[in-house]
C-alpha positions as CSV (number, residue, x, y, z in Angstrom):
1,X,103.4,111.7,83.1
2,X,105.7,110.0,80.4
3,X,107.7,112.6,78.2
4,X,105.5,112.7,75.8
5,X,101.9,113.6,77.8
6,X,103.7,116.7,79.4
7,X,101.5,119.5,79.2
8,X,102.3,122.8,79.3
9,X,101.6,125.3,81.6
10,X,99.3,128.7,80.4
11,X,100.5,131.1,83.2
12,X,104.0,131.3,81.6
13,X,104.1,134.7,79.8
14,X,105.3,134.1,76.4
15,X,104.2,131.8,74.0
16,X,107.8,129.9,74.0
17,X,109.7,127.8,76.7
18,X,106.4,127.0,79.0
19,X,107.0,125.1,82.1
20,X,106.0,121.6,82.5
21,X,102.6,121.8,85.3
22,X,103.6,120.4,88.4
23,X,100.6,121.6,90.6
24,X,97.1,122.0,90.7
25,X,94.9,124.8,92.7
26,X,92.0,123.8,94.3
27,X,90.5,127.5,94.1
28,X,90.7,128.2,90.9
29,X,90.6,124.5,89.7
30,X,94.0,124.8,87.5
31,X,96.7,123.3,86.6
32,X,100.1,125.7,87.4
33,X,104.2,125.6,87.2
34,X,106.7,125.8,90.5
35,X,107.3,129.2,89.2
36,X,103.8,130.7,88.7
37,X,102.9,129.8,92.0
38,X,103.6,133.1,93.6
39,X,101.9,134.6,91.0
40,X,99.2,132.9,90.6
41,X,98.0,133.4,94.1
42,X,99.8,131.0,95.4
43,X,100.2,132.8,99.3
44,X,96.3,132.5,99.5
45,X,95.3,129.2,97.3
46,X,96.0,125.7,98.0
47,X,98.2,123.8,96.0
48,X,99.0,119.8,95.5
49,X,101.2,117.7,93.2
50,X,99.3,116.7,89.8
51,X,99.9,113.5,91.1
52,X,97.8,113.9,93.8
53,X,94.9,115.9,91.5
54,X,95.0,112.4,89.1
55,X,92.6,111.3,92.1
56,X,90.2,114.1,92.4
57,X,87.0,113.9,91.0
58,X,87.0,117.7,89.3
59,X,83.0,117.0,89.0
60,X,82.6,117.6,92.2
61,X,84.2,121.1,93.1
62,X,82.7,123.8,91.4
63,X,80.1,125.7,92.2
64,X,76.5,125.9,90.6
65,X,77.3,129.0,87.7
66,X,80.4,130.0,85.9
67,X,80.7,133.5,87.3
68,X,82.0,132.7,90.7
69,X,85.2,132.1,88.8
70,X,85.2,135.9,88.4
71,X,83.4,137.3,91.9
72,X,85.2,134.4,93.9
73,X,83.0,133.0,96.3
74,X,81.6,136.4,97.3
75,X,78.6,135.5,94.8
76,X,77.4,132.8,96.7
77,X,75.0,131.9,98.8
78,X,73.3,129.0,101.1
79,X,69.6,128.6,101.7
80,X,69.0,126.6,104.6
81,X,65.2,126.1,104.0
82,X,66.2,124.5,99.8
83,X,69.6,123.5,101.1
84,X,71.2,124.5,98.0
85,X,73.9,126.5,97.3
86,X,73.1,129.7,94.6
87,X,74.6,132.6,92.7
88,X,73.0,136.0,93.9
89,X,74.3,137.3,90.5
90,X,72.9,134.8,88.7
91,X,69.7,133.4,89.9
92,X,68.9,135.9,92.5
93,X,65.0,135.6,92.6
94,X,64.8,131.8,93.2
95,X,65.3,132.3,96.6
96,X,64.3,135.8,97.1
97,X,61.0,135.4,99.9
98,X,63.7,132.5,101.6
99,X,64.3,133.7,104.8
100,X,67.0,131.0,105.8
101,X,69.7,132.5,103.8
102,X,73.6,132.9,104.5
103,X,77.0,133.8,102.7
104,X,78.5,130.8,101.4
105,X,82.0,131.5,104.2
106,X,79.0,131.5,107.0
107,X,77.5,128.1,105.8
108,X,80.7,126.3,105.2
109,X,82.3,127.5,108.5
110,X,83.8,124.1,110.4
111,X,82.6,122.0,107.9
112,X,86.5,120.6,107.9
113,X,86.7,119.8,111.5
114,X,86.4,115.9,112.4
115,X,82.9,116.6,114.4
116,X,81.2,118.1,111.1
117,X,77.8,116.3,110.8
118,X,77.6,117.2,107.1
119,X,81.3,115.5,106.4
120,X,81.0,112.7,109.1
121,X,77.5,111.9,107.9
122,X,79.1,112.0,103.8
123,X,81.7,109.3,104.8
124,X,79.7,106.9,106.9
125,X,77.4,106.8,103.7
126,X,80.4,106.4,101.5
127,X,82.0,103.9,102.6
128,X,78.5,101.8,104.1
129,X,77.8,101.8,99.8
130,X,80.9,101.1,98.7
131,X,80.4,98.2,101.2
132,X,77.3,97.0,100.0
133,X,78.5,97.0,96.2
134,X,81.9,95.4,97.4
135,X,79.1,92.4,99.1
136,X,77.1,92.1,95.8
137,X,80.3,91.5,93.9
138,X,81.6,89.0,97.1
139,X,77.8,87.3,96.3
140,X,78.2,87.0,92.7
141,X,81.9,85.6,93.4
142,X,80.8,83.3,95.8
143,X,77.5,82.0,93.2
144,X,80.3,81.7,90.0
145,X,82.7,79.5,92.7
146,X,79.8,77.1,93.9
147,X,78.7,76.9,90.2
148,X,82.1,75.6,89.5
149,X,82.0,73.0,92.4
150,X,78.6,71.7,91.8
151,X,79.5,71.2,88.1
152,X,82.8,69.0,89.6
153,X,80.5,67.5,92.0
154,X,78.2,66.6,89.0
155,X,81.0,65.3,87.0
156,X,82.2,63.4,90.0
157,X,78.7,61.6,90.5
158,X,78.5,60.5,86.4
159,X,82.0,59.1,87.1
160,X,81.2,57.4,89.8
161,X,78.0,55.8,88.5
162,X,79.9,55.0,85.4
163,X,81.4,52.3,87.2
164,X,78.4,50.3,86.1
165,X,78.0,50.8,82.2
166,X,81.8,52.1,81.1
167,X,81.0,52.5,77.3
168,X,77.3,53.9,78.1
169,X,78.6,56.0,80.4
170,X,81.7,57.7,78.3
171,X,79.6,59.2,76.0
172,X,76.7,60.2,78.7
173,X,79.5,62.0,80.7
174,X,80.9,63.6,77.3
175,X,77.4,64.7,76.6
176,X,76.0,65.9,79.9
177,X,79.6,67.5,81.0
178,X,79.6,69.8,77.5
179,X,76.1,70.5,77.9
180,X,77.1,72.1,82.5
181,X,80.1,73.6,80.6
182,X,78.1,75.8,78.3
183,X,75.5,76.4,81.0
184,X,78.3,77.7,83.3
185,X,79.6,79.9,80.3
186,X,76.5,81.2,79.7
187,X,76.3,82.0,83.9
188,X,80.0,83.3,83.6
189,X,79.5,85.6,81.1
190,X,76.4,87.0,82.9
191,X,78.2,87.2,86.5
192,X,81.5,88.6,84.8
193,X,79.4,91.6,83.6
194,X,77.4,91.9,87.0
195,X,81.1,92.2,88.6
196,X,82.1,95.2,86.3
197,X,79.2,97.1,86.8
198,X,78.9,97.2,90.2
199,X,82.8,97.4,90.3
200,X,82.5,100.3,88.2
201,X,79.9,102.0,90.6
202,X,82.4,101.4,93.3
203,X,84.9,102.8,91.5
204,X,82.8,105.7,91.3
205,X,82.4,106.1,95.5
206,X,85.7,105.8,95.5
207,X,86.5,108.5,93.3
208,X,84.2,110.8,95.6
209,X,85.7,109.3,98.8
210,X,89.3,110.7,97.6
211,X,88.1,113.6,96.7
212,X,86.7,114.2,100.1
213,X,89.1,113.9,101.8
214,X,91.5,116.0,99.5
215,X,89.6,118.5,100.5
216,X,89.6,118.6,103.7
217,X,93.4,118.1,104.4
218,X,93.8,120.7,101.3
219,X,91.7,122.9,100.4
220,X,89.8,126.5,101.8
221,X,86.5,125.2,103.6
222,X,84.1,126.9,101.0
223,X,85.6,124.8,98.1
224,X,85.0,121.7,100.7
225,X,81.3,122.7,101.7
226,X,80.7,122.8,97.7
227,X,81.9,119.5,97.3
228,X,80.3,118.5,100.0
229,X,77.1,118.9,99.0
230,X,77.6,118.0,95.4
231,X,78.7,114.7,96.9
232,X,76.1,114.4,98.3
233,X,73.3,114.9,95.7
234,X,75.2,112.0,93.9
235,X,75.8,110.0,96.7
236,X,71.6,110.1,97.1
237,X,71.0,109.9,93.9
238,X,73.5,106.5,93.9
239,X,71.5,105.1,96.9
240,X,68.1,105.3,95.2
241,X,70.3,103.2,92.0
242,X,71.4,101.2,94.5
243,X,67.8,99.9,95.5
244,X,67.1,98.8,91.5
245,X,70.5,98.0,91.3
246,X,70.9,95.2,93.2
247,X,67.6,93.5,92.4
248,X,68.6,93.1,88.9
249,X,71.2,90.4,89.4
250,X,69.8,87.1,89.2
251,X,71.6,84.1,90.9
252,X,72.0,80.7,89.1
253,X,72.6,77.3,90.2
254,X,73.4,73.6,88.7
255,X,71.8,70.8,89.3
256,X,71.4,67.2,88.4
257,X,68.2,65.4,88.1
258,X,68.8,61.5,87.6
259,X,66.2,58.3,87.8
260,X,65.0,57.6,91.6
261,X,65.5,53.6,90.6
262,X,67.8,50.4,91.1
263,X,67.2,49.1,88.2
264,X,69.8,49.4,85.9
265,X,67.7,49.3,82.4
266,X,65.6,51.5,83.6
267,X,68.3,53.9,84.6
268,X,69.9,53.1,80.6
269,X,67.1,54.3,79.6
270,X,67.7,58.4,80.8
271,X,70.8,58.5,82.9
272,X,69.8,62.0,84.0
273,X,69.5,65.7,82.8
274,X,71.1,68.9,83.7
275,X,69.4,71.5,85.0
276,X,69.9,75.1,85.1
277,X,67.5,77.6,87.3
278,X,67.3,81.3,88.4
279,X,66.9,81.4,92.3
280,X,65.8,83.7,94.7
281,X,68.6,84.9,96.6
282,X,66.9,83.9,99.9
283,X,66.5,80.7,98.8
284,X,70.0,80.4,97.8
285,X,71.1,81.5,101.1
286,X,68.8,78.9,102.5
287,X,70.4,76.3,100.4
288,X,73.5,76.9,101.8
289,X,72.2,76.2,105.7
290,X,70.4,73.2,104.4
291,X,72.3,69.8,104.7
292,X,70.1,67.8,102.9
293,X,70.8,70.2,99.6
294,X,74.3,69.2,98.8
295,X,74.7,65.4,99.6
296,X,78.3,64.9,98.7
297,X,79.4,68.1,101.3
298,X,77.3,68.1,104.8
299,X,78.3,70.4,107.2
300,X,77.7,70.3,110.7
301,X,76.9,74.0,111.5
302,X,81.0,74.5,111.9
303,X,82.5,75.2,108.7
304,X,80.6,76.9,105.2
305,X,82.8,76.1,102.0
306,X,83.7,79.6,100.8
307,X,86.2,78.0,97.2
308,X,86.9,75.3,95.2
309,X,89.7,75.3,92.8
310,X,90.8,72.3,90.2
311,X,94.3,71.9,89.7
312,X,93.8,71.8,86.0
313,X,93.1,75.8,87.1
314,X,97.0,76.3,88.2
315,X,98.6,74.7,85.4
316,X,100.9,73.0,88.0
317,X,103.0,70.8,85.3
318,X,103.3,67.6,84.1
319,X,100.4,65.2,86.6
320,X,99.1,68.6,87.6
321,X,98.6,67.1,91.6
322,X,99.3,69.5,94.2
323,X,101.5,68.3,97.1
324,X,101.1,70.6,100.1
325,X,99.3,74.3,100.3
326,X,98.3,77.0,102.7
327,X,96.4,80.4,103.0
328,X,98.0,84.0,103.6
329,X,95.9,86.6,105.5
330,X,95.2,88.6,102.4
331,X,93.7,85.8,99.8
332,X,96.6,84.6,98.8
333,X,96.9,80.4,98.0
334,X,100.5,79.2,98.0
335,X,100.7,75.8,96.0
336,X,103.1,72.9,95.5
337,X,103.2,70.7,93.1
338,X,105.4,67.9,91.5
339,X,108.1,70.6,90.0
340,X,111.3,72.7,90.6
341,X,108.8,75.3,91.4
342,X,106.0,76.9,93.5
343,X,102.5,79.1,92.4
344,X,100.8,81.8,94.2
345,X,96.8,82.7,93.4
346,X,95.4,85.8,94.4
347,X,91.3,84.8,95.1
348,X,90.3,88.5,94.6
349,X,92.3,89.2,91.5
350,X,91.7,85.1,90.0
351,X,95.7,86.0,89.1
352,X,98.5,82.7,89.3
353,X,102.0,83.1,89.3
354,X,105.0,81.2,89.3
355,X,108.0,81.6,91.4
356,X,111.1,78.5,90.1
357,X,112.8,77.1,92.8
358,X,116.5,75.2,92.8
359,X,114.8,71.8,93.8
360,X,111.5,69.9,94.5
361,X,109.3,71.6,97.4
362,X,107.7,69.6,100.0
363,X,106.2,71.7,102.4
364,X,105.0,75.9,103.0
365,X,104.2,77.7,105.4
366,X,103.0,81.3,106.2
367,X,105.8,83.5,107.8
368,X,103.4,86.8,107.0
369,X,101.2,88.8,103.8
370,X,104.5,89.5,102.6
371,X,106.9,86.2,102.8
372,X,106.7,82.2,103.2
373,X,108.6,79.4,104.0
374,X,109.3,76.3,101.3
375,X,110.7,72.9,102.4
376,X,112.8,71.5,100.1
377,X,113.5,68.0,99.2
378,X,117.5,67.5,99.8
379,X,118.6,71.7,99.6
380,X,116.9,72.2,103.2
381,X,114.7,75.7,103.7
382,X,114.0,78.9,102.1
383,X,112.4,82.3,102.9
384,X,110.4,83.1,99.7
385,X,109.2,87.1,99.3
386,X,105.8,87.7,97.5
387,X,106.7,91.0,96.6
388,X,110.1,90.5,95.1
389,X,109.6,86.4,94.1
390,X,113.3,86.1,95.4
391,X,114.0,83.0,97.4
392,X,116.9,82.9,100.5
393,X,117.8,79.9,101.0
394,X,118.8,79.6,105.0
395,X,118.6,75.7,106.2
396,X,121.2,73.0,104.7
397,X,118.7,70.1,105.8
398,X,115.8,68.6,104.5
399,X,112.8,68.1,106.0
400,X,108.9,66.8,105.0
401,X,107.7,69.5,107.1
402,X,107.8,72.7,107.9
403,X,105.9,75.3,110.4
404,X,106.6,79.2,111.5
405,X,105.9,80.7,114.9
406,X,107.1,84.1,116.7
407,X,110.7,84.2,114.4
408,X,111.1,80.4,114.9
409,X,111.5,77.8,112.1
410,X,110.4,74.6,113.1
411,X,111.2,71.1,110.9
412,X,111.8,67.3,111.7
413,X,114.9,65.9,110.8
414,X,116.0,62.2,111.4
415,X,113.3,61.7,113.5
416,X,114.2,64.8,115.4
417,X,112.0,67.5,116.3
418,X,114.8,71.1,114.8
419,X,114.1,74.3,116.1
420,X,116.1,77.8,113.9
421,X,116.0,81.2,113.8
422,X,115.1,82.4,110.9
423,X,118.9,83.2,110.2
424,X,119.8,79.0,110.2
425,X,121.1,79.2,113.2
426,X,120.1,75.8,115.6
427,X,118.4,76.7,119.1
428,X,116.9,73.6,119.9
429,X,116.9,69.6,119.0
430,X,114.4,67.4,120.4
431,X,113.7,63.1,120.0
432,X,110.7,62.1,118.5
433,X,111.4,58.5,117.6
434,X,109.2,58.7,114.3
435,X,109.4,60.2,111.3
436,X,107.1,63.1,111.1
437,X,105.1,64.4,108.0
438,X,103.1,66.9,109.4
439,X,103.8,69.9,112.4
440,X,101.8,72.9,113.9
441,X,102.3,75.4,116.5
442,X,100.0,76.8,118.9
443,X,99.7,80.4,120.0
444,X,102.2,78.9,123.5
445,X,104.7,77.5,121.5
446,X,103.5,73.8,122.1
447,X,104.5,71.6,119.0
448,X,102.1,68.7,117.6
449,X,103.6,67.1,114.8
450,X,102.2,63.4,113.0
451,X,102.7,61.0,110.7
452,X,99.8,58.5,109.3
453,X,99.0,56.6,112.6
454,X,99.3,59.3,115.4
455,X,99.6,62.7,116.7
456,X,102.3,63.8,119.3
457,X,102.4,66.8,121.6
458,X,105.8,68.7,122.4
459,X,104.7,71.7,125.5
460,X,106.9,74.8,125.2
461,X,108.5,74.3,128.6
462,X,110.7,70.9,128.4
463,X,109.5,69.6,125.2
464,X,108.0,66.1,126.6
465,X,106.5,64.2,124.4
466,X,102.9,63.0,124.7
467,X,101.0,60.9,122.6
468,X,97.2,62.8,121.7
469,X,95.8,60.7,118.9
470,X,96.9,57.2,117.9
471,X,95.3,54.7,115.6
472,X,94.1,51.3,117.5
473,X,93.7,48.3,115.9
474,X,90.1,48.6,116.0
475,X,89.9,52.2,114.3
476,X,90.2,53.0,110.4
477,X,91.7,57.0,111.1
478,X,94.4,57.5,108.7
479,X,95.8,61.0,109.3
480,X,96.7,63.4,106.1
481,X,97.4,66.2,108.2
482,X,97.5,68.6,110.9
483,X,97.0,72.1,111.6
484,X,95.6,74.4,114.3
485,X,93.2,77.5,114.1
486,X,93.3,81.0,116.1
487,X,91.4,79.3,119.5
488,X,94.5,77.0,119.2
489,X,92.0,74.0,118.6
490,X,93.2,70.7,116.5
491,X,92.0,69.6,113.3
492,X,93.2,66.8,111.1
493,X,92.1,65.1,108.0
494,X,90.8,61.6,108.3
495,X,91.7,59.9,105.1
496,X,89.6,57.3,105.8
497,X,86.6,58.1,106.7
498,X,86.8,60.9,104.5
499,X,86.4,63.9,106.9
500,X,88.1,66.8,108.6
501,X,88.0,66.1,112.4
502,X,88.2,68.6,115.6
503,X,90.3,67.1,118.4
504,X,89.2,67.6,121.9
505,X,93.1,67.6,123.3
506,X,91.9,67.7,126.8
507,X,89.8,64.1,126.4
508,X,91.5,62.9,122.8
509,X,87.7,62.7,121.5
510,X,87.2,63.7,118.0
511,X,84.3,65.6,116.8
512,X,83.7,65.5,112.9
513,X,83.7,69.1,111.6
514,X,83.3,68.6,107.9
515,X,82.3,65.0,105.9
516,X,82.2,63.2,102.8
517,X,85.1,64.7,101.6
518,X,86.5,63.4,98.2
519,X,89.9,61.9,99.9
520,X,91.3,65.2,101.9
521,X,95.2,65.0,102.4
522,X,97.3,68.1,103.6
523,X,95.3,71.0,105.5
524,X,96.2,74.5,107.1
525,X,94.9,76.9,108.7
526,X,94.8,80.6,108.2
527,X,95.2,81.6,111.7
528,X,93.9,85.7,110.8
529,X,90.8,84.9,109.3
530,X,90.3,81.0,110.5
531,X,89.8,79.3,107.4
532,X,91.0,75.8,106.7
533,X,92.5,75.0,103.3
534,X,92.0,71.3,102.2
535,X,93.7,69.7,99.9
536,X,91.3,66.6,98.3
537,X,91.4,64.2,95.5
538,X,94.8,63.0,95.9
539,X,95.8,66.4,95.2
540,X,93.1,67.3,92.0
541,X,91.5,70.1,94.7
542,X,92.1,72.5,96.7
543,X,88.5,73.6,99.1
544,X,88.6,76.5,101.1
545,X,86.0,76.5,104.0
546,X,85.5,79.3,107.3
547,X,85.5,77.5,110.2
């Protein structure tokens, strides 16, 4: 509490120099002073810092009359056959031919140990609707981000087609991309308000869940059985909302209806229309299995696209491209660009920030939730904290690539493969005879690093080089870059052919994962979750997939 929103506390005698309240009882549900404690019962009643009572829900833990204040809990009473808890001073003949009736200290007794079916019961059902709510906010999420990419992918179609009729189709594209923009304002503003009130019903479990367990580390097992069970009349009352609730939200989805027809005056004559529909949520989850839905992304039952972000959305400077990127465990996107500087974007929070850096970055990398590495162009490495956005600059060289594995810093310099502690120091140089820009590490320590035309293995042990993947003479792959998921399986981005491949390292065969891609370049891979982070568009997107 700030100076200001002090209160006072009532037990002080005297009407002059009160104490500040620094505790609250549970029992008596009151705020107290350090030195009314003693007084105020303090040997028998439970106490907690106000900062701790900020999270209790004080809804929750009274009884069902106002005169227990006065009798205590002797007053009270549980009837097993109404389970409810009553007053025998106050309603003593609404229960008075019940036979399954106990004191209030009987009925609560061990309802704080860790095997109580009433408590153990009350959390499960917590936390399994908080869950649910958390998914229908994770749904509504997921609806506004692939309302986002099929309006790019819509955009991207009109552009192409343009190709065709440039003056017809400036102002067609004006026209039909104002007319998907106020569509997916109009869907924005309806998902946005979904999101806060089911986030404010979670909010609401939460409150509850705190409470709960408050209690039970805290507080005298009568004022916990009372809780308890007022809990639990909201927490059934919330599941019956919960059945309504949920059918209310409506999903939406974009789409583009255009003439089925070659010929180009006939095509002049419409060039399409937008469309915007309510689904079924089945049939949206359908959708998504479907490969004949989304042309332009087909996925081969390996990946599902989770985001899609423009780099117009990162304000990233000047051309607004983004160089290299990669994923932490926790949501969090870490993003160069073409500045003295690099961005982090919570998913979960939609929240950018910039950290400025002493020179251009070229590469990151993932050390943990809590720090990264950044290659620099000509200062050589840094250890950038999240928490603190301070940057410790720890290699002299530069590098186009940089990789993290078990404490060890791994970079390419002067067509040498550099192994560092995370202190600078040099453990290990290796040849490579090219000039890498890409590296991985794999859950042994085995090194693959690339440029353009071919993929090279370094094992752990000696650090021989072998050759995995190399471009032939007859074959159009044009490698963007490397990574490795969880399984310690290869993937690299095929430039040319527009895909993200698998590589089989044991027969050098190539599997395509995900295809028609708009020009993928840099990809990593989130080695927690497995998701892949793809950079396409010569830098214009970033896509998120789960592999």
């Amino acid at each position: 509490m700030t100076e200001s929103h002090k209160q006072l506390c009532w037990s002080c005698p005297g009407a002059k120099y009160k104490n500040t309240i620094d505790l609250w009882c549970f029992d008596c549900s009151e705020s107290i002073c350090i030195e009314c404690k003693e007084k105020h019962l303090g040997k028998f009643h439970v106490t907690i810092p106000m900062s701790e009572a900020e999270k209790v829900d004080k809804s929750v833990i009274t009884g069902p009359c106002t005169c227990n204040e006065k009798f205590l809990h002797d007053s009270l009473l549980h009837c097993k056959s109404h389970d409810k808890i009553y007053c025998k001073c106050c309603s003593p003949s609404v229960h008075i031919n019940c036979s399954d009736v106990q004191s209030i200290a009987n009925a609560a007794s061990g309802c704080m140990q860790r095997t109580s079916v009433l408590i153990t019961d009350l959390e499960l059902r917590l936390s399994n609707l908080k869950t649910n709510y958390m998914s229908l906010i994770e749904e509504q999420e997921l609806n506004l981000t692939d309302l986002n990419f099929q309006k790019y992918q819509i955009k991207v179609q009109v552009s192409d087609f343009r190709k065709d009729m440039n003056e017809y189709f400036n102002e067609s594209e004006d026209k039909i991309g104002n007319q998907l923009d106020r569509y997916y304002e109009q869907c924005r503003a309806q998902i946005s308000k979904n999101i806060q009130a089911t986030l404010e019903r979670y909010n609401v479990l939460s409150s509850f869940e705190n409470t709960l367990h408050l209690l039970i580390t805290n507080s005298a097992e009568c004022r916990t059985f009372i809780a308890a069970k007022n809990i639990d009349c909201r927490q059934y009352e919330e599941e019956s909302v919960y059945e309504t609730f949920q059918d209310l939200f409506k999903l939406f989805k974009l789409s583009f209806l255009k003439e089925e027809t070659n010929d180009i005056h006939t095509v002049c004559t419409t060039l399409g229309e937008v469309k915007l529909e309510v689904v079924e949520k089945q049939n949206m989850k359908d959708s998504k299995r479907d490969s004949e839905v989304q042309t332009s992304v087909r996925v081969r039952m390996t990946a599902t696209r989770l985001y899609a972000y423009n780099s117009t959305e990162f304000d990233l400077g000047t051309d607004g491209k983004i160089v290299r990127s990669c994923l932490t465990p926790h949501k969090m996107v870490i993003i160069i660009g073409n500045a003295r500087a690099v961005w982090t974007y919570n998913i979960i929070r939609k929240s950018i920030e910039r950290i400025d850096l002493s020179d251009f970055p070229v590469d990151v990398s993932v050390i943990d939730d809590e720090s990264f590495l950044v290659a620099m162009a000509t200062k050589g490495a840094s250890i950038v904290n999240l928490s603190t956005k301070t940057v410790q600059y720890i290699l002299n060289y530069n590098s186009k690539c940089v990789a993290y594995h078990n404490e060890v810093i791994y970079t390419v310099r002067k067509k040498k493969l550099v192994l560092s502690n995370l202190n600078g120091s040099i453990i290990k140089k290796e040849g490579l005879g090219f000039n890498a820009n890409g590296i991985c590490v794999d859950s042994k320590g085995d090194v693959y690093v690339s440029d353009n035309k071919q993929i090279c293995k370094l094992d752990s042990g000696n650090y021989r080089k072998e050759v995995v993947l190399e471009r032939k003479w007859n074959r159009t792959c044009d490698i963007g870059g490397i990574t490795i998921d969880k399984d310690d399986r290869m993937y690299y981005s095929d430039k040319t052919n527009r895909a993200i491949m698998r590589l089989n390292l044991n027969s050098t065969t190539a599997n395509v994962i995900i295809e028609n891609l708009q020009k993928p370049l840099s990809i990593a891979c989130n080695k927690t979750t497995n998701q892949i982070l793809i950079i396409t568009d010569r830098g214009s997107n970033i896509e998120i997939w789960q592999l």
